[in-house]
N, C-alpha and C positions, 0 to 999 in steps of 0.2 A: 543417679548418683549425685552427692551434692557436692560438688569441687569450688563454686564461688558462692559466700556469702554476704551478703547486702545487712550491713549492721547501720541502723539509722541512730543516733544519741544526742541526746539535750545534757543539759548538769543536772539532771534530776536525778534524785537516787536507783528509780525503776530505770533509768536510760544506765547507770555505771553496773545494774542489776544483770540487765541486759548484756549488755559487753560479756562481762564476765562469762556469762553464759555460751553467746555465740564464739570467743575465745576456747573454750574448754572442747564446744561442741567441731570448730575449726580443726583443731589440736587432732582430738579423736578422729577426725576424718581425712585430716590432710590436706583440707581446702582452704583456699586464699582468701581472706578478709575484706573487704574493701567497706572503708569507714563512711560516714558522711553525717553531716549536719545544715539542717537544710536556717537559714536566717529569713524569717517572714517579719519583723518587725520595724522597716524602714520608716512608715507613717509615727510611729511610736518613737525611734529615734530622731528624728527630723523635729516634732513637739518637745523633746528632751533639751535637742540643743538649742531651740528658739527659749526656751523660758529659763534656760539654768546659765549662770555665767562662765561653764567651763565647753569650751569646745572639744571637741575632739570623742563625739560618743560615738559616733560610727565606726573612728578606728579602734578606740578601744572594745568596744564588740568583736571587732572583727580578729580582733587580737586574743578575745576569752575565746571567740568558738576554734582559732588556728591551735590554742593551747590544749582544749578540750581534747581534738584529734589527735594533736601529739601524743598527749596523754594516753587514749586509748590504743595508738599504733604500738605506742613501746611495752604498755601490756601485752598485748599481742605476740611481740617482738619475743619479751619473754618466755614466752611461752612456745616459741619458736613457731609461730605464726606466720605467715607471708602476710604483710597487711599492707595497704598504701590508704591515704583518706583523700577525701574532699569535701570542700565547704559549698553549698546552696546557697540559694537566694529567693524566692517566690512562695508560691502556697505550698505548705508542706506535704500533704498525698500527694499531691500534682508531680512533686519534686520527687519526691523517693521514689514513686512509681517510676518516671520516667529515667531516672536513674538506675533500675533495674533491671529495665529492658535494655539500657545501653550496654551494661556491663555483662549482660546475660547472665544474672542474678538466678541463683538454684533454689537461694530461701533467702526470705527477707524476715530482718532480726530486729524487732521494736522493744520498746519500754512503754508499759501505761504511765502516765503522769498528767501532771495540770499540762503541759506541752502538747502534748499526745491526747489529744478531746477525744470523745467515743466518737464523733463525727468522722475526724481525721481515720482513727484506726480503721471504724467502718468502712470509710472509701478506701483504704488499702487494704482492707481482707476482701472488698468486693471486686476490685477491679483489678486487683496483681496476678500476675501472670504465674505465678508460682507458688509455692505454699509461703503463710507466711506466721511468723512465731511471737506471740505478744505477752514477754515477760512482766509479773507485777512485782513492783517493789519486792525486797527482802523482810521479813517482820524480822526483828531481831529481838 
């Protein structure tokens, strides 16, 4: 039976695709949400802030991805979800994965996108402990 779900999300359209999904699919089942977004780009922000003359990219990063989870908790919420989130930091399979084994994850709920490389997905459909569901974008 699947009582916790492991929703991983980027701002990418297949990650809000995703949501949507494991929200509905939550909903129907009765199980608790738990959000996450995992931040792999410290090298990338750290060259950001050395050549641009505004400081402060780390926190404002860290302020899109806190906003992100908000975002997707109070969907959730509406949908009378039990959700809580949290935010990563490291290599992203590495991250979710071990994230799922913490929380004792029943299914892990992804979005394909540029975020989500076939790399990535692959080590977490290889190595996850549980099933795991990989939504593609909406076509609309």
């Amino acid at each position: 039976m699947i009582t916790r779900i492991l929703l991983a999300v980027d701002d990418s359209p297949a990650a809000m695709a995703a949501a949507r999904h494991a929200i509905e699919l939550a909903a129907c089942l009765g199980a608790r949400l738990h959000v996450v977004t995992v931040l792999s780009d410290h090298p990338l922000s750290d060259l950001v802030t050395r050549v641009a003359s505004r400081p402060g990219v780390h926190e404002r990063r860290d302020q899109a991805a806190g906003a992100l989870l908000d975002h997707v908790v109070r969907l959730a919420r509406v949908s009378e979800v039990d959700a809580d989130a949290r935010l990563l930091e490291g290599d992203v399979a590495h991250r979710i994965l071990a994230e799922a084994r913490s929380t004792h994850a029943d299914l892990i709920v992804v979005g394909t996108s540029e975020g989500l490389d076939r790399s990535t997905s692959a080590h977490i459909l290889e190595f996850a402990g549980q099933p795991v569901l990989i939504v593609p974008p909406e076509v609309r």
